[in-house]
C-alpha positions in Angstrom: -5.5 -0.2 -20.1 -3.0 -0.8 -22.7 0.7 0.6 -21.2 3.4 1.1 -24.4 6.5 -1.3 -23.7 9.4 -1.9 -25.1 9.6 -5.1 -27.3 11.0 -8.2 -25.8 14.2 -8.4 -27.5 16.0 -5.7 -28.8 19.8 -4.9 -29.1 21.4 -4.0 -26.0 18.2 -5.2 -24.3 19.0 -6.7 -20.7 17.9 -10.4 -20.9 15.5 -11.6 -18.2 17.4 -14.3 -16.9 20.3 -11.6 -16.0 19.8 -9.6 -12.8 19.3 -6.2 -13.4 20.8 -3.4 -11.1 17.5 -1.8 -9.7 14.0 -3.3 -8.6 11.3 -1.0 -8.4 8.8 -1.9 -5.8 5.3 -1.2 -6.7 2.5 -2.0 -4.3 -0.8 -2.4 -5.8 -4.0 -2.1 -3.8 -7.4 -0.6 -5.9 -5.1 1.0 -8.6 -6.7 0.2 -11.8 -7.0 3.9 -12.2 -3.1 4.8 -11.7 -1.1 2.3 -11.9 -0.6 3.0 -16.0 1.1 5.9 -15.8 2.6 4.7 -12.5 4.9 1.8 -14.4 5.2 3.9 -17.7 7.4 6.4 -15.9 9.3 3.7 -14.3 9.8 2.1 -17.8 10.7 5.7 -18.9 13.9 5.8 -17.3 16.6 6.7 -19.2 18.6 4.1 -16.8 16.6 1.3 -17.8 19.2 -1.6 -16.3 16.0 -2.5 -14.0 12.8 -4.7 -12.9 9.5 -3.7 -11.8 7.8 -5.7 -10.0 4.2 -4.8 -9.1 2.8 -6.4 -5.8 -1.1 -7.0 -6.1 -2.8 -6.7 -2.2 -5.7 -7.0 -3.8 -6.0 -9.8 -5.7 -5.7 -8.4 -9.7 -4.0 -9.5 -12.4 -2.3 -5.7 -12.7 0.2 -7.3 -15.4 -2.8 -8.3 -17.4 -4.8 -5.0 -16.8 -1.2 -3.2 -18.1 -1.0 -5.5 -21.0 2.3 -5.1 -21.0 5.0 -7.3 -22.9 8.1 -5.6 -21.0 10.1 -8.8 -19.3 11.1 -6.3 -17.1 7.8 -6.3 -15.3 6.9 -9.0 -13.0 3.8 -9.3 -10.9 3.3 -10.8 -7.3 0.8 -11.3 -4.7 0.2 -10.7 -1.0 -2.5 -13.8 -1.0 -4.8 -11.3 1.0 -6.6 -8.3 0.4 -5.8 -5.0 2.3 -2.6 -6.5 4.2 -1.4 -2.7 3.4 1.5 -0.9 1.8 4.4 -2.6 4.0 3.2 -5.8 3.4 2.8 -5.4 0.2 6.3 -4.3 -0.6 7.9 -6.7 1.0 6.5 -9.6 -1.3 7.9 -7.6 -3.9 11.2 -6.6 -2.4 11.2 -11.0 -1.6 10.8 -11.1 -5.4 13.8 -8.2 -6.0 16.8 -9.4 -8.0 18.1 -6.0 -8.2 21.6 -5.3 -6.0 19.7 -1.8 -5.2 15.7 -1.3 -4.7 13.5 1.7 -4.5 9.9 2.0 -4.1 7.0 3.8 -6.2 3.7 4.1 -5.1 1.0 3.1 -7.6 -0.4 6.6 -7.9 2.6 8.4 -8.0 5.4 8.6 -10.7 9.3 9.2 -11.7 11.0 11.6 -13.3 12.6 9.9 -16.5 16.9 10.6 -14.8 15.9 9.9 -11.5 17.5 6.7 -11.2 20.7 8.0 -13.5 21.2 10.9 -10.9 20.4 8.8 -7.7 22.5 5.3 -9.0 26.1 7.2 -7.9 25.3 8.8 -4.6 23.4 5.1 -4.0 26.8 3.0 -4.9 29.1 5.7 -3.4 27.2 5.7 0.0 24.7 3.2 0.2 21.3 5.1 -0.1 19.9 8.4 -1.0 16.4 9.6 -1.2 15.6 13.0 -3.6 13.1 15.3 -3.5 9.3 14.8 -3.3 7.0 16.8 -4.7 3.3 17.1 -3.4 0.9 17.5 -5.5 -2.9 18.1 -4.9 -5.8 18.7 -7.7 -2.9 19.6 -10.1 -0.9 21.9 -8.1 2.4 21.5 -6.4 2.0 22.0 -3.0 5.1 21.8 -1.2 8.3 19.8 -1.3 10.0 17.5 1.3 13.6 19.7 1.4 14.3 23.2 0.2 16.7 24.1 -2.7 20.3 23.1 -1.7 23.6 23.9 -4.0 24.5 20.3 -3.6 24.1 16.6 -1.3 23.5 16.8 2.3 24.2 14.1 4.8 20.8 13.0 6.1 19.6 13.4 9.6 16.7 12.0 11.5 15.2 15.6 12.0 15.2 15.7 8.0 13.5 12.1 7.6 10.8 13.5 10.3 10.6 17.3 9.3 8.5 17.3 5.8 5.5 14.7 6.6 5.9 13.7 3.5 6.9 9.8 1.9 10.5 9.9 1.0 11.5 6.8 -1.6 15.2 5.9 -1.3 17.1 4.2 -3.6 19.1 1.8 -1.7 22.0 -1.1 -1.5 19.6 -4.3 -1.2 21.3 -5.4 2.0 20.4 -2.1 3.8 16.5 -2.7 3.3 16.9 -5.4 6.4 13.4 -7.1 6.7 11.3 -4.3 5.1 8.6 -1.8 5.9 7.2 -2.0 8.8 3.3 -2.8 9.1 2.0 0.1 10.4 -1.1 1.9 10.0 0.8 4.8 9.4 4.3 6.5 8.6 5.6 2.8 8.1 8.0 5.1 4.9 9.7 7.5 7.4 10.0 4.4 9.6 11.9 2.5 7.2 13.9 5.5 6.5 14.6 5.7 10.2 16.1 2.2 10.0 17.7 2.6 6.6 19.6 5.9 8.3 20.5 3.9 11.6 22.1 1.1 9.2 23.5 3.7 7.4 25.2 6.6 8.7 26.4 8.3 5.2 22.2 7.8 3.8 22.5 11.2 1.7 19.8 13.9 0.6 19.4 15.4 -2.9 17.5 18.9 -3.1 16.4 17.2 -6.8 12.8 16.4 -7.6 12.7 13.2 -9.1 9.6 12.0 -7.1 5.8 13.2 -7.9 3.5 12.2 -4.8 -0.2 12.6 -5.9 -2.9 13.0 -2.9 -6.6 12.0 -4.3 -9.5 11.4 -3.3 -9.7 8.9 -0.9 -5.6 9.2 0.4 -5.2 8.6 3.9 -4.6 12.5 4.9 -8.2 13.3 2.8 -10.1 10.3 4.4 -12.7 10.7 7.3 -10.7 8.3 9.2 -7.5 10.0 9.4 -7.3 10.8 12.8 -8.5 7.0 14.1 -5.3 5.8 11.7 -3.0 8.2 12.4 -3.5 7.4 16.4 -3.3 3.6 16.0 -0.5 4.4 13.8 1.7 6.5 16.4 1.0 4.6 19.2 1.9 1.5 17.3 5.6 3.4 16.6 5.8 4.7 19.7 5.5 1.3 21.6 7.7 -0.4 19.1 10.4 2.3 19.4 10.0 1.8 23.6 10.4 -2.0 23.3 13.3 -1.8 20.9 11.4 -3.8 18.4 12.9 -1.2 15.8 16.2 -1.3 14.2 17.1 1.8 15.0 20.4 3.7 16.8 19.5 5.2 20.0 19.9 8.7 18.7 17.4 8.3 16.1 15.0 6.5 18.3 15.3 9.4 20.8 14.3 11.8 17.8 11.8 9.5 16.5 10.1 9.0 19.5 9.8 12.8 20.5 8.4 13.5 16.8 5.9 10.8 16.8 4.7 11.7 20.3 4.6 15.6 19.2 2.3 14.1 16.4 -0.1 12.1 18.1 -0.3 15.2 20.3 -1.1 17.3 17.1 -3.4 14.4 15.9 -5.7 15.0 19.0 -5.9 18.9 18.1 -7.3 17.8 14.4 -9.4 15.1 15.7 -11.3 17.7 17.8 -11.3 20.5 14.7 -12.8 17.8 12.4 -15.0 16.6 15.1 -16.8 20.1 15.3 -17.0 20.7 11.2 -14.1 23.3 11.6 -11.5 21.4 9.4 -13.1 18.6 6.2 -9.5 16.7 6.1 -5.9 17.0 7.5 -4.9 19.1 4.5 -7.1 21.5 5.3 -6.5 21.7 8.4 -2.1 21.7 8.1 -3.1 24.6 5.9 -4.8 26.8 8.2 
């Protein structure tokens, strides 16, 4: 797959040796199909003062597959295969130059201004994380926060509420170690930690993010239920043992939502146990 780039050197053009302002994180595991269109819309930016750097957990040359001649994409390894989404963007985010970082899945993509509409509120307070929009077999679903007149203050009950991946855009400092390794949620987690280091972390009612569920996501796979339950228990005893960065009023929330969602994870388990439900979409739906 051939990805159009911008030439090497060009007027204006930020040289590679320069830090740029933003890294994109892009996590790479069995993305040959995606991860095109993934790194064209982060190239698309019309703030383009950035790097992306793709982290292979698989072991491809994604830069290669891209055949892209764009310095502003890098490529680095996990070393393993599988170590999983946190992992993964953490090798990049070891690699980031970038004073702020944000993270793009390699299935999803950004709106061309997302970064030019998400840079102020990011300098002026730290973070902020737009809108997500979910999208299944080509329709728009749902979106993490409802239409809002302006910014909002984030909360832990709004990090929690949508069940759906927030990206921020974020100060480099307040990323701390990284993602969590978790099985699953290790996003809202991050968020959770992101919001406890910072207090003024804002919300824009803006869609600037596109989250695409296929075949094969975690919330559509057979396994769901078996992750998800490793995955909240694993949060749950982290949060109890304070291995979590987190202010004790959002690991009070935290730990009430998770344990409301392994409870709710038990209900689906048994639904797609007896052929009543075929995935956890179909089952939230109902």
């Amino acid at each position: 797959m051939l990805l159009m780039c911008r030439p090497p050197v060009e007027d204006g053009f930020l040289a590679p040796s320069l830090a740029p302002t933003v890294s994109i994180l892009v996590p790479c595991f069995e993305a040959a199909a995606t991860i095109g269109k993934a790194v064209e819309s982060a190239l698309a930016q019309t703030f383009d003062d950035i790097e992306v750097i793709l982290a292979s957990d698989d072991g491809k040359d994604y830069a290669a597959m891209l055949g892209c001649a764009d310095p502003r994409v890098r490529q680095v390894s996990t070393g393993r295969i599988g170590s999983g989404d946190g992992p993964a963007r953490n090798v990049a985010l070891g690699a980031a130059r970038g004073r702020f970082v944000a993270n793009l899945d390699a299935d999803d993509t950004i709106r061309p201004e997302r970064l030019a509409y998400m840079l102020p509120y990011a300098e002026r307070y730290g973070a902020a994380i737009d809108n997500t929009a979910l999208w299944i077999d080509g329709r728009l679903t749902k979106t993490a926060f409802p239409p809002a007149p302006t910014d909002f203050r984030l909360t832990a009950e709004a990090i929690l509420g949508p069940r759906l991946p927030m990206n921020a855009l974020l100060r480099r400092n307040l990323a701390g170690e990284g993602w969590p390794a978790f099985d699953f949620c290790s996003d809202v987690v991050f968020n959770l930690e992101v919001l406890s280091r910072c207090p003024d972390f804002r919300g824009l009612a803006r869609i600037g993010y596109d989250y695409v569920k296929r075949d094969g996501s975690i919330t559509q796979s057979p396994d769901t239920a078996d992750r998800a339950a490793r995955g909240y228990a694993a949060i749950i005893a982290a949060i109890d043992t304070g291995e979590l960065d987190l202010t004790p009023e959002v690991a009070a929330a935290a730990r009430e939502e998770f344990a409301a969602n392994a409870r709710a994870n038990e209900a689906f388990r048994a639904a797609h146990r007896s052929g009543a439900v075929e995935n956890l979409e179909a089952w939230l739906a109902s």
